[in-house]
N, C-alpha and C positions, 0 to 999 in steps of 0.2 A: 881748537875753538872755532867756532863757524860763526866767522865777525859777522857772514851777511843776517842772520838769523839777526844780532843787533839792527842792522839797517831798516829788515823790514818792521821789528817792533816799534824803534821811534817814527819810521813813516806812518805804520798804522794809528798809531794814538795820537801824532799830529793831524792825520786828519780829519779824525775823531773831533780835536781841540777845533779847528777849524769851519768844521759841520756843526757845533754846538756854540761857537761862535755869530754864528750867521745866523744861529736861532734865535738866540737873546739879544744880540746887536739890533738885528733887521729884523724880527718878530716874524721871520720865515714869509716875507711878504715883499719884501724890495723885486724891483728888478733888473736891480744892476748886477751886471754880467759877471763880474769878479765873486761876487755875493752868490749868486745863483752857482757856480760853482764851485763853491764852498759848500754847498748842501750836499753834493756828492761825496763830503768828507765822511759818511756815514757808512761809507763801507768797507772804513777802517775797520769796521765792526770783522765784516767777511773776511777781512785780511787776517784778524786776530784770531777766527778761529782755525783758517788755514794752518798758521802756523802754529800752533797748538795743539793739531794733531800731528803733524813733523814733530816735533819737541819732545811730546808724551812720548811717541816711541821710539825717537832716539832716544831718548833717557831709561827707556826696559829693555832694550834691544839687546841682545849678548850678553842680559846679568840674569842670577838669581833671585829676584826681591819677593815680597811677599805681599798680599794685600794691604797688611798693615804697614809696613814700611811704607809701600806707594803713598798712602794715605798720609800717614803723618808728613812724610817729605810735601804733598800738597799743601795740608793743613798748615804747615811752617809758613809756605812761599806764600798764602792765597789770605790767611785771616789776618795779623797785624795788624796791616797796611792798609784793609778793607773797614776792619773794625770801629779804628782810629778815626778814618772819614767818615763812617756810618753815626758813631757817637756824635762826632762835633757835627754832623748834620743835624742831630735830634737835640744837641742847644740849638741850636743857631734857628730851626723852627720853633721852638718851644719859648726863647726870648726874645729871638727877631723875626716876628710874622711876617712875609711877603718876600726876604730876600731870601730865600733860596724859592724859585719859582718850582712849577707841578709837584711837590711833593706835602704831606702833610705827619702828624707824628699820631700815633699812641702807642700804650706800652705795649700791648701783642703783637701788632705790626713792625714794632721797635724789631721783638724776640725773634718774627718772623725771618726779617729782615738778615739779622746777625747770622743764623743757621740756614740761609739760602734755600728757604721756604717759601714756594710764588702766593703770594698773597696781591690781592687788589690793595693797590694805592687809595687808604683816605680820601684821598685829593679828587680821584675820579677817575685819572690819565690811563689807568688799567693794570697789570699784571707789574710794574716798578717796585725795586723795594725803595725804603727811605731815602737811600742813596743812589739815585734813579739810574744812573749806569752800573748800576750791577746785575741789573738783569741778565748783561751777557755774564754773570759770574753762576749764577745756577745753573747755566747752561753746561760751564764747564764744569761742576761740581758734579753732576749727574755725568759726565762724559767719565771726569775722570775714574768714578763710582763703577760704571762700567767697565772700564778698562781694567782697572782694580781688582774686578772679580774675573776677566779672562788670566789673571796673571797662574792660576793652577792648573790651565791648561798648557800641552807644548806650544810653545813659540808660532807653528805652522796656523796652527788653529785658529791665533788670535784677533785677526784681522774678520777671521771669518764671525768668529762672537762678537766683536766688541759691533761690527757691521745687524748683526740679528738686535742685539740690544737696544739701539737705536732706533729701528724700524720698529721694533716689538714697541718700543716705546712715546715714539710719534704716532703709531696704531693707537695705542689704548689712551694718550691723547685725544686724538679726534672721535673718539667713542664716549669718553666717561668728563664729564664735567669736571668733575676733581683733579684730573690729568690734563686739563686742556693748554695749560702753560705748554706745554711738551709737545703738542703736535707740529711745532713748529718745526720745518726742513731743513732750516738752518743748521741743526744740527748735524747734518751730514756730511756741510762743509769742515768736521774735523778730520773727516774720513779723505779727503782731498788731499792735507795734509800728511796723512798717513800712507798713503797712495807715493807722493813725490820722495816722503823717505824712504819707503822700501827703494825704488826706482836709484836713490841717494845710495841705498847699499851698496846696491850691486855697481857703482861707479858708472851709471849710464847720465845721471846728468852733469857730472863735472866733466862730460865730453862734448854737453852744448857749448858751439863757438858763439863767439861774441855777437856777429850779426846774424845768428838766429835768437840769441836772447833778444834783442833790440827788437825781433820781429813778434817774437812773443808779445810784447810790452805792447807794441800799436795794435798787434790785432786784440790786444784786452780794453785798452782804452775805445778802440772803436767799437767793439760792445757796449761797455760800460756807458760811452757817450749815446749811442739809440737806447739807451734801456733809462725807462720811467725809473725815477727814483724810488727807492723800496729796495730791500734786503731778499731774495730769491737764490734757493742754495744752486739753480743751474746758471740763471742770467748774470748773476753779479760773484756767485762763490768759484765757477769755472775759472771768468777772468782774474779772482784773483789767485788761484790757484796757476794758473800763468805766469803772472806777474812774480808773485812767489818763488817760480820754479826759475823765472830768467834770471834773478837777483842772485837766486843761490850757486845757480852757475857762474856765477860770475866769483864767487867766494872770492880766490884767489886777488880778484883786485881791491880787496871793499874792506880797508886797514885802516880810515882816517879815526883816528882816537875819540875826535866830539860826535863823534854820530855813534859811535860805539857806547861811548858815555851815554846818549839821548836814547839807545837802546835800554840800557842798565835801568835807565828811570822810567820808561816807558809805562810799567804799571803803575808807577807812582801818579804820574802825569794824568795815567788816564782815571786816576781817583778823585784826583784834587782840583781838575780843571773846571768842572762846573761851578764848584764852590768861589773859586778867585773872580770867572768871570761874570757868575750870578752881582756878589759884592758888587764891583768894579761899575757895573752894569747901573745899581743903584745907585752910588753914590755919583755916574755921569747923570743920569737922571735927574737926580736933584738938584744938580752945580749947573743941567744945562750943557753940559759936554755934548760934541760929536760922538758917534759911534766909534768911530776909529781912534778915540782916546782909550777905549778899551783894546784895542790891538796892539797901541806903543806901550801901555801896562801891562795890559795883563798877560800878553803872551814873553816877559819877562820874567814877572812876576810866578810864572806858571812853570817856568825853569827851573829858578831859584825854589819855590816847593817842591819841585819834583827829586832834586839834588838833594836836599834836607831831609826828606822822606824815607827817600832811598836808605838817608846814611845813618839816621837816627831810628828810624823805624825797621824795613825792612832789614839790613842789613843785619842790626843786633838780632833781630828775634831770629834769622837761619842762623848765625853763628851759634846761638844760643842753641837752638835745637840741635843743630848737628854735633856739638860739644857734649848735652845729656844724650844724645843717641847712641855716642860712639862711648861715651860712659857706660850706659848701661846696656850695650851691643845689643843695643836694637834695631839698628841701622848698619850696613855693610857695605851698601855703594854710596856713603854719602860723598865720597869724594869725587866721584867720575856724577854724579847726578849734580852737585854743586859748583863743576868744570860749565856744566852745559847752562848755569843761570837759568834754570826754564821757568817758563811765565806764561799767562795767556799773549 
């Protein structure tokens, strides 16, 4: 088990919780200093696709699986969980107008929304579904769709497809209207990711010492800290691909149990937290509250969902699946791909 891969999930979605925190608290306009770098939590985002592509391919690396196997094993880990919040987002607009902020409802955008289909947000805000952080979920759905289809070719080759499909694909992006969700570069940072595990195979980064991890980490942050805010797969995907890379050399030390735990919940967390602190948000509005009465709630509050999520939601529907797969031997690595937890 490769506890760091937990470490950097719950750092990534915390600072996710903390970038969207700062949005709704402070309506992205404060500027106090603590606040203002909480807007940098958004490239948790970068972080999640980093490791994403690590995770994909350690998870096909040395097996036989098939497209469809890949697929469904996605389908298990990625819909529940997504579903679940995207629903109770389309009450929660449909009988409580205004609290969940930039998003809006109708039924094809609903449809759109569930099948990780980029449609324009009602609301206006742009390419969002219902469930406005899932945008990075089509990202990964088309990655993992890609990768999916290199799986018929040898192992050698597949870096080199899964890298053309991407390009092929941010290309016809930037050409065709209908494709333009997809021109985005970001995508490449899952290829960074895939990059550090090969590197991970061949045993050359569990050779990084400790104070070249540490040096790693400041020369990313001192990127990160000159770089304008904004998602850019060289400026901000490098560094995190850095940072990434220090942590995981570090495996051997990174065992503490509740951060491992906050890894497990990780995608939970990063479903459910706009929804607690959107509420949260509202109901300090109304009573008058500080801002910061939403930071002693609701980043509790946003645990304890994320725990629940995990145990009621995600958890049954893989058991579930892997249970009818292995029934109907449909599935053959579910056990070494369900060792690895993988997630965005």
């Amino acid at each position: 088990m490769i506890n760091s891969i937990q470490y950097l999930r719950a750092l990534a979605a915390w600072m996710v919780v903390l970038h969207h925190f700062f949005q709704i608290a402070f309506k992205s306009g404060t500027s106090d200093g603590l606040a203002y770098f909480f807007y940098y939590g958004a490239y948790g985002v970068d972080l999640f696709f980093v490791i994403s592509g690590f995770v994909i391919y350690h998870s096909i690396s040395g097996k036989v699986i098939t497209f469809k196997q890949f697929m469904l094993q996605r389908i298990a880990r990625i819909i529940p969980a997504y579903w679940f919040f995207t629903l109770l987002v389309a009450v929660l607009v449909i009988h409580y107008q205004g609290l969940i902020p930039s998003t809006a409802f109708s039924p094809l955008f609903l449809l759109k929304s569930l099948f990780f289909l980029p449609e324009n947000n009602p609301s206006g805000i742009g390419f969002y579904p219902l469930l406005t952080v899932g945008w990075t979920l089509n990202y990964e759905m088309v990655f993992y769709f890609i990768v999916a289809l290199t799986l018929i070719l040898p192992t050698k080759f597949r870096l080199v497809a899964t890298t053309l499909g991407l390009c092929l694909l941010i290309f016809a992006g930037s050409k065709l209207n209908n494709f333009s969700f997809y021109s985005n570069k970001m995508m490449l940072e899952f290829l960074f990711g895939v990059i550090v595990n090969l590197l991970w195979k061949k045993g050359l980064i569990q050779k990084i010492p400790g104070s070249a991890a540490i040096a790693f980490v400041i020369l990313a942050l001192l990127v990160i800290g000159f770089e304008k805010a904004g998602h850019h797969y060289l400026r901000t995907g490098i560094p995190c691909a850095l940072i990434f890379t220090a942590v995981i050399s570090q495996n051997h030390r990174l065992n503490h149990l509740w951060i491992i735990h906050l890894g497990n919940w990780s995608y939970s967390t990063y479903l459910c937290h706009v929804l607690i602190l959107a509420a949260l948000h509202s109901f300090a509005t109304a009573f008058g509250f500080h801002s910061l009465f939403i930071a002693c709630f609701g980043l509790p509050c946003i645990v304890i969902a994320s725990y629940l999520s995990y145990t009621f939601i995600e958890k049954p529907a893989q058991l579930y699946f892997y249970s009818f797969a292995n029934r109907k031997h449909i599935l053959t690595t579910a056990r070494e791909s369900r060792s690895l937890n993988t997630s965005i």
